[in-house]
C-alpha angles and dihedrals in degrees: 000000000000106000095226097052083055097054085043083055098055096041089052085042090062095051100044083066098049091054082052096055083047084055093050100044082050095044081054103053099050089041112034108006122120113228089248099062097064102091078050095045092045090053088050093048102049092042085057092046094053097046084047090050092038094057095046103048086048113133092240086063086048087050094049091050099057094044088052091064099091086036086053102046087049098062131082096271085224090055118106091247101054088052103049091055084042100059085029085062101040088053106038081055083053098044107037089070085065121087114224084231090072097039084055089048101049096041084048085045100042089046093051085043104053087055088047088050090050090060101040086058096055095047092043083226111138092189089064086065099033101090098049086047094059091052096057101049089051090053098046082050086061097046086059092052097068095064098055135156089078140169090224121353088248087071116085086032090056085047090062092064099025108034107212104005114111128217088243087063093052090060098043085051094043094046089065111052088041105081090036090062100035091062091043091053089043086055095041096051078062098066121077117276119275111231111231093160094120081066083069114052120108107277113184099256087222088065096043093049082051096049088053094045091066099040084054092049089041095058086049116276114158108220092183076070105031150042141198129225141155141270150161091254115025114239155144133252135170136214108164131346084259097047117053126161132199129172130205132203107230116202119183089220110028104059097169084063097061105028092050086038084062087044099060101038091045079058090059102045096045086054090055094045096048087060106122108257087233086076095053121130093016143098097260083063094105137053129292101259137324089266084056101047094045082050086066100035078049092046098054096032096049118015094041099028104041089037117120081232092053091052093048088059104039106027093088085054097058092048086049087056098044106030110204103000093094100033085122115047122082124224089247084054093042085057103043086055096049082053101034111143118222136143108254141174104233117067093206094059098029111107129259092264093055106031094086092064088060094057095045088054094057091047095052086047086049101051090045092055096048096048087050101247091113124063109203092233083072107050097093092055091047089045092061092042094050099044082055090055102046107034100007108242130088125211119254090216140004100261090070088033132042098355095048094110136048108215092083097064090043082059093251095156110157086027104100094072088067095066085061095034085057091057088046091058098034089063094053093037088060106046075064096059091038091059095042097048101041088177092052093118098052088048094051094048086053092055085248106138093149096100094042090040079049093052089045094051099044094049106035122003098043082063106049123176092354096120144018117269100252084049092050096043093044087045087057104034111033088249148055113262107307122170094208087094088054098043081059100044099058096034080060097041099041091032091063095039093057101030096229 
């Protein structure tokens, strides 16, 4: 081995775990940490986060970098190794524009946030939340501000989440799926309504944490590697290949929450354990991208989980699970109410044909703030306003309004397009494995996900953060992120459903 890619190696290996120290302190603060302990934890984590950063901006990097050209251009592009001094040297130009003193300052603000989150939620109070908002709109302004000259200020914010793609890209792509699913929601709010009311009786939480539980073992999560808790928002962390964590959100009367909740997650996590172990301790240790990796926590909660297959296999199993509760539902009912479209307030429980307009909403929000034609004392009022607009109801409080969702108080600012842009890449991601596996839907109907988890892991989760999202896609599918495989997805699968 060249003994400055070792020495690259080692000095990648280190960060990586302090990033994974970083990862535990965080999963323990949204799952086990009292209250109390947050002023403590945020002083720890941003500590942490400015040793990480530190060490990784250092000049010798910078050094290493530059002596690995020739090593690198003389490699197969596609080899580990090229790739690894490839996305080393993509983010140490990124990052040394950042000083350490604000790396220090937005992990101690986002920590303190996201309890302070926590509480304005609870209480549905939005100015609880106000002044730790500001802050870090103002910060991630200024984070913005060390990569100017930009073609739009969300640039270099949406970069951080999806390496290479432009704002100007999300709204081309955006602008084309809108109208598409516009026209399908405005045909299917003609139709009768669906009943979904057996979604909502009281199921022993117990029960439903169990039934997801094997649904999540059955599509390939290794529990010998994993583990499930609970939190206020569900979500996925890693701290090692061999130690990934996801947490769920369980209610007594709503069982789609918490067992979809589990689908998606479990996508994550299995993307994250079927990385090859050669990448392990790098930066290529992760997924491509946040659109790639919701393209997988989608695929499998959606496509394979709200699937009609899926339901055939797994059905006997929920009324098991719940004798009696479900006597009188039919598979076909059971079905239409898992996939029942209705225009609802909260992203994490709306259905596939209106999801995409949440997350339109929070982009637009996003970019006027950060153009300044948005104060943050306004965004609950604009929120409302804006949910009316676009899927014609309001919320009656915050909770279910502007402080629905987490990410904003982690600073994730330029994240949100990567939930649609997920959807986007699932649906062409799977036309592939269609095509690959003709006998997919049989498979899926006789609880067998061996062969689909195989073709996942084979074409996108064995290769990590080896290349940029459009490459990959384009790698897999045969083109850069198009929604026309998702427009006809959903046409297909809502058309039959409701028989337009």
């Amino acid at each position: 081995m060249n003994k400055e890619f070792g020495e690259l190696k080692e000095r990648l290996g280190e960060i990586h775990d302090l990033h994974s120290a970083v990862a535990v302190l965080g999963w323990d603060q949204q799952v086990n940490m009292p209250a109390a302990g947050a002023e403590g934890r945020a002083n720890q984590i941003s500590l942490l986060c400015r040793l990480s950063h530190e060490k990784f901006v250092d000049g010798r990097v910078g050094e290493m970098l530059e002596n690995l050209k020739a090593f690198a251009d003389g490699l197969d592009p596609e080899s580990d190794e090229a790739c690894l001094v490839k996305v080393t040297r993509r983010e140490y130009d990124r990052n040394v524009k950042v000083p350490s003193s604000f790396v220090a300052e937005f992990a101690r603000t986002t920590s303190n946030a996201h309890v302070e989150w926590e509480k304005a939620k609870a209480a549905s109070d939005f100015l609880i939340f106000r002044p730790w908002l500001e802050k870090i709109f103002d910060l991630r302004r200024e984070y913005a501000g060390f990569f100017a000259p930009y073609d739009h200020i969300y640039d270099p914010l949406l970069d951080e989440f999806e390496p290479g793609l432009k704002t100007a890209d999300v709204k081309e792509i955006f602008e084309k799926v809108r109208p598409a699913q516009v026209e399908l929601i405005k045909e299917i709010g003609r139709c009768p309504e669906t009943d979904d009311s057996f979604l909502h009786q009281e199921l022993d939480p117990q029960k439903q944490w169990e039934l997801g539980v094997e649904a999540s073992t059955a599509i390939g999560f290794d529990w010998s590697r994993g583990r499930q808790d609970r939190s206020v928002h569900p979500f996925t962390t890693t701290f090692d290949l061999n130690d990934v964590r996801i947490t769920t959100r369980i209610m007594p009367n709503n069982f789609a929450s918490g067992f979809f909740s589990t689908m998606h997650e479990s996508g994550h996590a299995m993307y994250e354990q079927g990385i090859s172990p050669s990448l392990r301790n790098t930066l290529l240790c992760s997924g491509a991208s946040l659109g790639i990796h919701e393209s997988q926590s989608r695929l499998w909660e959606n496509l394979v989980g709200r699937s009609f297959d899926f339901w055939v296999f797994f059905y006997p199993r929920l009324r098991d699970k719940f004798p009696g509760c479900f006597d009188n539902v039919s598979l076909k009912d059971f079905y239409r109410g898992i996939n029942r479209v209705k225009r609802s307030l909260i992203r994490t429980e709306s259905d596939e044909a209106t999801y995409n307009l949440h997350i339109m909403l929070r982009l637009e929000i996003e970019i006027a703030v950060l153009e300044g034609k948005v104060a943050v004392r306004d965004l609950p009022e604009i929120w409302n306003a804006r949910m009316e607009e676009y899927l014609g109801v309001a919320p009656d409080n915050d909770a279910h309004g502007i402080l629905q969702d987490v990410h904003w108080a982690g600073g994730a600012v330029g994240y949100f397009p990567t939930y649609a842009l997920g959807n986007m890449i699932s649906a062409q991601i799977w036309e592939c494995v269609s095509r690959d596996i003709p006998d997919l839907s049989e498979k899926i109907r006789q609880g067998s996900f061996s062969e689909l988890h195989g073709w996942l892991a084979e074409n996108i989760y064995r290769h990590g953060a080896k290349f940029e999202p459009q490459t990959l896609v384009k790698k897999v599918t045969g083109s850069k992120i198009d929604p026309a495989a998702y427009i006809r997805y959903l046409n297909r699968k809502y058309r039959e459903i409701y028989s337009l």
